[in-house]
C-alpha positions in Angstrom: 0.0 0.0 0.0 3.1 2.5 0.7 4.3 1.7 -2.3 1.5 2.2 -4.2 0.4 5.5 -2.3 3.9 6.8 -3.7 3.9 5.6 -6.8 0.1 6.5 -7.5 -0.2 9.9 -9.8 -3.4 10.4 -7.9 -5.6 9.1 -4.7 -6.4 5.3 -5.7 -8.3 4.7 -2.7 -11.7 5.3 -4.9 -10.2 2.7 -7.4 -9.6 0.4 -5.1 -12.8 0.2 -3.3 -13.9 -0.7 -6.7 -11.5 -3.6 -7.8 -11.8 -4.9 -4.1 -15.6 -5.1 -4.1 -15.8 -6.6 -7.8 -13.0 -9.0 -6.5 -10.4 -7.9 -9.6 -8.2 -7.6 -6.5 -7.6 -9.1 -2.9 -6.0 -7.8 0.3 -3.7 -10.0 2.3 -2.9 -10.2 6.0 -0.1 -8.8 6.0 -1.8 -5.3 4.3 0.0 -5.9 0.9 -2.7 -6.3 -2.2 -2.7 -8.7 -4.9 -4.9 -9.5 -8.0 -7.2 -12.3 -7.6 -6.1 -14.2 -10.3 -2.6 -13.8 -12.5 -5.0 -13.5 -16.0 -6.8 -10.6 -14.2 -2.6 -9.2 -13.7 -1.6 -10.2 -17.4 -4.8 -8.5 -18.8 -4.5 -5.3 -17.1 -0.5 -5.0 -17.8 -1.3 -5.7 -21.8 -3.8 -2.9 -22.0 -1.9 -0.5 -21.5 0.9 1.2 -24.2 4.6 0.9 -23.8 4.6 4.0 -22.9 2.6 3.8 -19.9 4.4 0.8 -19.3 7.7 2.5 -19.1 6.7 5.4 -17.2 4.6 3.3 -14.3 7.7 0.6 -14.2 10.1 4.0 -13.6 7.8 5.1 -10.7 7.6 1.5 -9.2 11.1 1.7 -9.4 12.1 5.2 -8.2 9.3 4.3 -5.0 11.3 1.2 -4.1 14.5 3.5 -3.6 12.7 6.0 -1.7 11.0 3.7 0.6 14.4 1.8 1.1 13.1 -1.6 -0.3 15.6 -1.0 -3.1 18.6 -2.8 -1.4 16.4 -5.2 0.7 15.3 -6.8 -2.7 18.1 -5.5 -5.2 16.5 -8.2 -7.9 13.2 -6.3 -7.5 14.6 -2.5 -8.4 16.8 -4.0 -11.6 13.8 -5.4 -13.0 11.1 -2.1 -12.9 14.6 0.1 -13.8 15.1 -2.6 -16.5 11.6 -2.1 -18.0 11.6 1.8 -17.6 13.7 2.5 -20.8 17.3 4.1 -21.5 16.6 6.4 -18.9 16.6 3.8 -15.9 19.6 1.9 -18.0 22.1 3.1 -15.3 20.0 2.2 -12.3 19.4 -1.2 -13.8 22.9 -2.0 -13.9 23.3 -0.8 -10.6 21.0 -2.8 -8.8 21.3 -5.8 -10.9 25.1 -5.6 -9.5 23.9 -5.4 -6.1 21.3 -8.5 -6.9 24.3 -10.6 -8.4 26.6 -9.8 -5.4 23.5 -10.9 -3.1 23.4 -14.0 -5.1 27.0 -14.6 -4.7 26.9 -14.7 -0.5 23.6 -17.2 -1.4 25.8 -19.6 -3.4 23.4 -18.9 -6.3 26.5 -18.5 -9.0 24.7 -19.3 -11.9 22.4 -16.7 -11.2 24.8 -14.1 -10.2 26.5 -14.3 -13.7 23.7 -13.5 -15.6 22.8 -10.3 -13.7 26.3 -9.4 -13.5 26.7 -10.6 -18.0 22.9 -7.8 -18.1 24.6 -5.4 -16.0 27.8 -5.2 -18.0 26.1 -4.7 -21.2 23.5 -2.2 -19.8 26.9 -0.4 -18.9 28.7 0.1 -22.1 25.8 0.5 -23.9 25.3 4.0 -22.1 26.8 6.9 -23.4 30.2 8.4 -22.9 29.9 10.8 -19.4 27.0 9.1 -18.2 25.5 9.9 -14.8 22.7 8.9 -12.8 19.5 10.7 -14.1 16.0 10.7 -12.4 15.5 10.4 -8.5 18.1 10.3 -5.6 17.5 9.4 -2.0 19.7 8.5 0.6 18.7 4.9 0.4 20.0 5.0 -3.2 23.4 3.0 -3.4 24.7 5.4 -5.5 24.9 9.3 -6.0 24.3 11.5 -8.7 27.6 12.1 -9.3 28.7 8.5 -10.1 29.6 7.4 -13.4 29.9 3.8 -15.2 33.7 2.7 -14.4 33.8 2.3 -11.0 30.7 -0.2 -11.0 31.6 -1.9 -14.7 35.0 -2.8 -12.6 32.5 -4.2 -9.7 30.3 -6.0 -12.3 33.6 -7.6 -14.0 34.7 -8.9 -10.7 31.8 -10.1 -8.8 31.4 -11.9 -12.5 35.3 -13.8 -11.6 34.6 -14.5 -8.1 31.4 -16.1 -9.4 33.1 -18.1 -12.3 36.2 -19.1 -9.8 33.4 -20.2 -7.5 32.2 -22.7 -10.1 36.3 -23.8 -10.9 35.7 -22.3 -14.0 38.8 -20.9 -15.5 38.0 -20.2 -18.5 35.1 -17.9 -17.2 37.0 -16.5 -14.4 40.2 -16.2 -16.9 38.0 -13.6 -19.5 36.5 -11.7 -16.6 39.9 -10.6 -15.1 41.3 -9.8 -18.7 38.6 -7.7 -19.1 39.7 -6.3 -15.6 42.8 -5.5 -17.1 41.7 -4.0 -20.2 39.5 -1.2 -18.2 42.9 -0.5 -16.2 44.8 0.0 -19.0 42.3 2.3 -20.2 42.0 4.1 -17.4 46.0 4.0 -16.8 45.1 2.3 -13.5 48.1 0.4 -12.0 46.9 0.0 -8.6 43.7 -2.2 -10.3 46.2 -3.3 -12.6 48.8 -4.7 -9.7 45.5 -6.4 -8.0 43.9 -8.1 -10.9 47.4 -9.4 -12.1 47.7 -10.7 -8.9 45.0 -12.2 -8.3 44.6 -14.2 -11.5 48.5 -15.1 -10.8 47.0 -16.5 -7.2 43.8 -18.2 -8.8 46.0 -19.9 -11.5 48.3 -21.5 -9.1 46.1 -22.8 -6.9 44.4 -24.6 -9.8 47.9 -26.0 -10.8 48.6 -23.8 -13.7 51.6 -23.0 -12.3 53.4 -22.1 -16.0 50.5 -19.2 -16.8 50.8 -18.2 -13.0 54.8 -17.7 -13.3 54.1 -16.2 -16.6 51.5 -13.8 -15.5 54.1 -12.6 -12.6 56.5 -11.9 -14.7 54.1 -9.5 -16.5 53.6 -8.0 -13.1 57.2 -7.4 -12.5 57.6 -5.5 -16.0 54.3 -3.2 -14.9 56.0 -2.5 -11.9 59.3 -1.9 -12.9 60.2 1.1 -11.3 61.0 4.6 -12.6 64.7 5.9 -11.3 63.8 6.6 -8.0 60.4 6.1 -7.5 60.6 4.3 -4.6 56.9 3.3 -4.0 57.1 0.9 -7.0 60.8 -0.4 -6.3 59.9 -1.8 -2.7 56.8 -4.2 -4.0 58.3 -5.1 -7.3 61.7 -6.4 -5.3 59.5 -8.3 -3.0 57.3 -9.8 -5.4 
């Protein structure tokens, strides 16, 4: 009923006396409403135009994230924000990031991939400069000053956890390349030291020990310090 208070371009309590008496809808215990029968759901959804699709599916959305059911049921938000057009793209791969890193701690890997495969596409598909456009609240993961790298690199590495969670290399292997390409582009040798690292760690402990030695000796060539620059020298020694 919050939910639909909010979301509600007008007072629906009129309508509602009306669909509850002609039984086109039911209320539950627990004060939520539902339609009495999925047909009843499917019919009213297909009457109306994509438009009107689009623009309720945005304020279903955008009333999840103010209420702060948003990150309680990340799956929920990606799907209205998924349905809302190009103008909920970046919200969609938001919270379908934050739906496959839920998935992840639930052992549901298979799952997680997929959101995280949407998300990554939803991402590069949006243009250059992108920011968040629409509503902001505080319950909002993200502000309106974000923009796409910082989550694609999240997205890319929940997507190899998941994939080295299954023992698939070849999965996990792609997603940290990937990794490596958005550092390069972003001359980012920090990300860069981490993901060579950690594919050099992940490697080894599945007894590719050749393409783990090989992949540190890429590391050492990346770090290989400028005269002087002592914050390089120190970790490329140890390593």
């Amino acid at each position: 009923l919050e939910l639909l208070e909010l979301a509600a371009t007008s007072d629906p309590l009129v309508g509602l006396e009306v669909l509850l008496e002609r039984n086109f809808l039911i209320e539950r215990p627990d004060q939520r409403l539902d339609f009495h029968h999925h047909i009843v759901r499917q019919v009213a959804y297909e009457s109306m135009s994509a438009l009107q699709r689009r623009r309720w599916h945005l304020r279903v959305a955008e009333g999840l994230v103010v209420l702060g059911r948003a990150e309680q049921n990340p799956a929920e938000a990606a799907f209205h924000f998924g349905q809302s057009g190009a103008q909920g793209s970046f919200r969609y791969a938001r919270f379908a990031i934050l739906a496959g890193e839920k998935l992840l701690r639930a052992y549901g890997f298979h799952q997680a991939i997929d959101y995280f495969d949407n998300a990554v596409i939803a991402l590069e598909r949006l243009p250059a400069g992108a920011t968040l456009v629409g509503t902001v609240s505080a319950s909002d993961p993200a502000s309106a000053g974000d923009s796409p790298g910082g989550w694609m690199e999240r997205a890319l590495q929940g997507r190899a956890l998941a994939f080295e969670s299954l023992f698939d290399l070849a999965g996990a292997t792609d997603s940290w390349q990937r990794i490596v390409a958005l550092a390069r582009r972003h001359n980012d040798p920090n990300l860069l030291l981490r993901v060579h690292s950690r594919m050099a760690t992940v490697l080894g402990l599945m007894g590719q020990a050749r393409e783990s030695h090989r992949l540190l000796q890429d590391l050492v060539l990346i770090l290989a310090p400028d005269e002087g620059d002592e914050a390089r020298l120190d970790p490329s020694e140890r390593l």
